[in-house]
C-alpha positions as CSV (number, residue, x, y, z in Angstrom):
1,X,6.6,-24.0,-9.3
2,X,5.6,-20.3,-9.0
3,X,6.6,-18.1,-11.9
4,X,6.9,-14.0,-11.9
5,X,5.5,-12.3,-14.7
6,X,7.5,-9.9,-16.3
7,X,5.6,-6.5,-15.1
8,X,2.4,-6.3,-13.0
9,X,-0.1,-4.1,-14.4
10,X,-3.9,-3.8,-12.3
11,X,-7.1,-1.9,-13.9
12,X,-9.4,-0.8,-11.9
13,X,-12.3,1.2,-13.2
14,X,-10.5,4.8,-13.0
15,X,-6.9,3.5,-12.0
16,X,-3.9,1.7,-13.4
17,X,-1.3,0.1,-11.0
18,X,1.8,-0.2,-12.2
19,X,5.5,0.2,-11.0
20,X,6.7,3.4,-10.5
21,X,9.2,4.8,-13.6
22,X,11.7,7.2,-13.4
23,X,9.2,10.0,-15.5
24,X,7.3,10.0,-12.3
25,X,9.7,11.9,-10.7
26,X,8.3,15.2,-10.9
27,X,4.3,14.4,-10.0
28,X,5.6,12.1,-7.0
29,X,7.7,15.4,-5.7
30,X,5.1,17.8,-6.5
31,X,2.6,15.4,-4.3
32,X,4.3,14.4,-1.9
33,X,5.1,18.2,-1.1
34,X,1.7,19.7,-1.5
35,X,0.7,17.4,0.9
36,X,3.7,17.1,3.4
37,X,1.1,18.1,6.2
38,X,-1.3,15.7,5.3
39,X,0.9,12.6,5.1
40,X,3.5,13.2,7.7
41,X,1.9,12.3,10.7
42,X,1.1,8.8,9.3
43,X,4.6,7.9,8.0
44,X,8.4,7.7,9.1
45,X,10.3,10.7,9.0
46,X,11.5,11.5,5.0
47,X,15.0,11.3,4.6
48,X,17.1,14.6,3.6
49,X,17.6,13.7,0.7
50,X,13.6,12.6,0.4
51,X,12.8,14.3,-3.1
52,X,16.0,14.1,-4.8
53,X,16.4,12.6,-8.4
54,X,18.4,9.8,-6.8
55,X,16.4,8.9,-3.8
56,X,13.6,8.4,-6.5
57,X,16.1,6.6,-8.9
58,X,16.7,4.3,-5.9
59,X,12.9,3.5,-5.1
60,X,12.2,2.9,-8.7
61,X,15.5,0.3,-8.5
62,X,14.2,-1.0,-4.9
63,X,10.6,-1.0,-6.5
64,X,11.4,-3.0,-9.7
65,X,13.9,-5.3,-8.0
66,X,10.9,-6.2,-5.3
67,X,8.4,-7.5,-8.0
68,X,11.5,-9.4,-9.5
69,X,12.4,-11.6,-6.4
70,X,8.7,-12.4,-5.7
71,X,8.9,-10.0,-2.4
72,X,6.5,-7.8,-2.8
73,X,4.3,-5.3,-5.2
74,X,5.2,-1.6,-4.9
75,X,3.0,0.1,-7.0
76,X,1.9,3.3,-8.1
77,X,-1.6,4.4,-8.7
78,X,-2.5,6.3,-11.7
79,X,-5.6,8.0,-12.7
80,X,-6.4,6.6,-16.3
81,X,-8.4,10.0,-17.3
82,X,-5.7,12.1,-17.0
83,X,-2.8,10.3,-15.6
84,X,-2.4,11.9,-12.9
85,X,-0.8,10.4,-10.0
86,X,-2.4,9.4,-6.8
87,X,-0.5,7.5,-4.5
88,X,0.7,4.2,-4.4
89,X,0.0,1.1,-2.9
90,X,2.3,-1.5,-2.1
91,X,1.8,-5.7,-1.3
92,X,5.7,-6.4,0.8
93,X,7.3,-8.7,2.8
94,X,5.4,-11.7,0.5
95,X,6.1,-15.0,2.7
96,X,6.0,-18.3,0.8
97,X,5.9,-21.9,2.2
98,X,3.1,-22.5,5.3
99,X,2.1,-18.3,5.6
100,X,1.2,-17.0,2.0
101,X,1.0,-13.8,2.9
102,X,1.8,-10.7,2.3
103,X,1.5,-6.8,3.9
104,X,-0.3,-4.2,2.8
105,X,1.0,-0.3,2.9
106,X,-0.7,2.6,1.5
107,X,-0.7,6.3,1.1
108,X,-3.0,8.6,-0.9
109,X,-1.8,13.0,-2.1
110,X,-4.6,14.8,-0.3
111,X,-6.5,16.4,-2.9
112,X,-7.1,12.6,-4.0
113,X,-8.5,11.9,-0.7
114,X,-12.2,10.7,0.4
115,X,-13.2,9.7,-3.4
116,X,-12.9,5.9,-3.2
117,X,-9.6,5.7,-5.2
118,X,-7.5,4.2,-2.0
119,X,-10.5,1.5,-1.8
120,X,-10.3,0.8,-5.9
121,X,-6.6,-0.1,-5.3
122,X,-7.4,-2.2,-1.7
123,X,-10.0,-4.2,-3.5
124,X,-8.0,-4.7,-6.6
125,X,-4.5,-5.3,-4.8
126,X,-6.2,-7.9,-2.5
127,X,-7.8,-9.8,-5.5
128,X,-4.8,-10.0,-7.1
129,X,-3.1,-11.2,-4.5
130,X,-5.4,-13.9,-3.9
131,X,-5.8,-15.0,-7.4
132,X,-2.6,-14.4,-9.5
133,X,-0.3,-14.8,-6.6
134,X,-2.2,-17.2,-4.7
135,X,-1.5,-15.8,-0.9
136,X,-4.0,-16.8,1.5
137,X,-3.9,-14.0,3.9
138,X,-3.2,-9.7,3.8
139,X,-2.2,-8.0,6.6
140,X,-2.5,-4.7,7.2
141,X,-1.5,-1.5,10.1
142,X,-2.2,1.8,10.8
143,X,-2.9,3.9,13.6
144,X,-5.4,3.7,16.1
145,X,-6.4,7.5,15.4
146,X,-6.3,7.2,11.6
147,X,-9.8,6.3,11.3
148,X,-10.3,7.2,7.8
149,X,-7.2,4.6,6.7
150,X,-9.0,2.2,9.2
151,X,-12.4,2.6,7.5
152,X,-11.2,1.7,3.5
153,X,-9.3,-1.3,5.8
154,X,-12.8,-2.1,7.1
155,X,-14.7,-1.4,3.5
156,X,-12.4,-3.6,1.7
157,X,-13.5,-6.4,4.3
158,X,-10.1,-6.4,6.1
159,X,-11.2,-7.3,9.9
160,X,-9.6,-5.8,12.9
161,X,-7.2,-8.3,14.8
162,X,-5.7,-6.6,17.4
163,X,-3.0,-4.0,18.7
164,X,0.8,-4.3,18.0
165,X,2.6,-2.6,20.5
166,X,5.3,-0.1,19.5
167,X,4.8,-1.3,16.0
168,X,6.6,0.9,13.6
169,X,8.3,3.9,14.2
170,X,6.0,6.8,12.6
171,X,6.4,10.2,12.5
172,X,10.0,10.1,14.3
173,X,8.0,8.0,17.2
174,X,7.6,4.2,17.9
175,X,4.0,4.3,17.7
176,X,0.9,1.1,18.2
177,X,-0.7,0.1,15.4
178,X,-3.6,-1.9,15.0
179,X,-3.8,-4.7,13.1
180,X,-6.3,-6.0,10.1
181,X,-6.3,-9.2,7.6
182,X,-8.2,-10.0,4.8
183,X,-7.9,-13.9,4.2
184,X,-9.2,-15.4,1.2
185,X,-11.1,-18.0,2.7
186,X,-12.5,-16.3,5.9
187,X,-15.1,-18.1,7.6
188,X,-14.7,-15.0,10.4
189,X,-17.8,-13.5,11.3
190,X,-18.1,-9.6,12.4
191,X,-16.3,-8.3,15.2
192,X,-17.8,-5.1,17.5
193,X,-13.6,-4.9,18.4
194,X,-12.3,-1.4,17.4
């Protein structure tokens, strides 16, 4: 039978993934702010009450509770020299039984942008989940025009799979995404799709 370890902890060479604490608070808020322009048009509207003490209290609950049941890995990603937030990186909606699989979501502050941190955590994330959770497949979505989440996608050896059709709803807008896997015996070759 499977068994959950305690806490999940991933090194990379410059990066620890862990779960996020409640002393994050302040770094996720000042982040997340700094670069509200940046990350907005990729993600669902934030909620009022987005950078509150308790709405964080509440993902670090959600967060912690996730990893517990098995459903998922939301994790932070923290710069070992300095500890310095990044982003986070999160493995959800882990199916057992005949799909082993799991979904990957991902965001990046902007002044950590474009120096192979979000492709550090991919790699890592997707080994883990392979090896220590033993899924056999990753999916992963994002936005036709986001060609710089769709390239780390495509640099972690994610291939493209197709177009979901009013996907998610992003930016206050139901929005197509298209649609990646990494599986952990792919016999796929390349695709020119895109």
């Amino acid at each position: 039978m499977f068994k959950r370890k305690p806490k999940v902890m991933i090194e990379t060479e410059r990066l620890t993934l862990r779960l996020p604490i409640s002393q994050d608070h302040n770094q996720w808020v000042d982040l997340r702010k700094s670069g509200s322009e940046y990350l907005t048009p990729w993600e669902p509207v934030w909620a009022q009450d987005h950078f509150s003490k308790r709405a964080f209290s509440n993902r670090v609950y959600w967060a912690r509770k996730t990893h517990e049941s098995g459903r998922g890995e939301p994790l932070f990603m923290i710069r070992r020299a300095d500890n310095a937030l990044v982003g986070a990186i999160t493995l959800d909606n882990i199916r057992r039984g005949p799909a082993q699989t799991g979904t990957l979501g991902y965001w990046t502050g902007q002044e950590f942008s474009r120096q192979g941190y979000m492709t550090e955590a991919i790699n890592a994330i997707v080994h883990y989940a392979f090896t220590d959770l033993d899924l056999s497949r990753v999916e992963a979505a994002c936005l036709p025009k986001n060609t710089p989440s769709r390239g780390v996608l495509e640099k972690s050896g994610f291939k493209y799979e197709g177009v979901a059709q009013a996907y998610l709803q992003i930016n206050g807008r139901w929005r197509n995404h298209v649609l990646y896997s990494n599986l952990r015996h792919d016999r796929r070759g390349k695709t020119d799709a895109g």
